[in-house]
N, C-alpha and C positions, 0 to 999 in steps of 0.2 A: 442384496439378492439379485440374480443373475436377471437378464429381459425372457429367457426362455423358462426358467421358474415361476418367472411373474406370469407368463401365457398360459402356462401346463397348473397354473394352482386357479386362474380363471376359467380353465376348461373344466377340472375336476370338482371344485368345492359345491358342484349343485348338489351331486351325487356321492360326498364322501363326506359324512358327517365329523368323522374320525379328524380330517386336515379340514375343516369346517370351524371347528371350536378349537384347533392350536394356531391357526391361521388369527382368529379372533382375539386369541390369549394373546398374540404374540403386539398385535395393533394397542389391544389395552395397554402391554408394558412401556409400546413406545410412548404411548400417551401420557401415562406414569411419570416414565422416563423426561420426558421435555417438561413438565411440570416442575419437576424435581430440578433439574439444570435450569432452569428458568433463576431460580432464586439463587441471590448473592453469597448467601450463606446457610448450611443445612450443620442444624444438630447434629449430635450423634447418632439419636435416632433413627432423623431421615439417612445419616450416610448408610446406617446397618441395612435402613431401606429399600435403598438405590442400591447398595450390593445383591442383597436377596433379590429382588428383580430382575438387574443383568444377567443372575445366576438358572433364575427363570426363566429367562428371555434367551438364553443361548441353550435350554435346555428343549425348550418349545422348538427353537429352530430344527435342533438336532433329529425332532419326532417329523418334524415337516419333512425333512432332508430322507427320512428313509419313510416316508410314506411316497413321495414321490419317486425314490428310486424304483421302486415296486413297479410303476405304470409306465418308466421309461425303458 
């Protein structure tokens, strides 16, 4: 994410519930996400996991991305 993203999502997320909780979604995947890469080796499972995830996690982006075109 860009530094003037990162500025313009600290200005807005007092006041914008909407980019508040994909902002939030988006932290938990990372979090997820390094969990999951942490270990040496994932099930299947976990890989179907880690897919669904990414797939959420670039989906979230995408809502971030046009919540904030909105304001720029």
């Amino acid at each position: 994410m860009e530094e003037k993203d990162k500025l313009l999502i600290e200005k807005l997320i007092d006041n914008d519930e909407e980019l508040k909780s994909y902002v939030e979604e988006h932290i938990l995947f990372e979090k997820q996400l390094g969990e999951l890469n942490k270990k040496p080796y994932l099930t299947q499972e976990e890989e179907v996991r880690k897919k669904k995830i990414k797939k959420l996690k670039l989906s979230g982006r995408d809502k971030i991305e046009m919540i904030l075109r909105k304001y720029r």
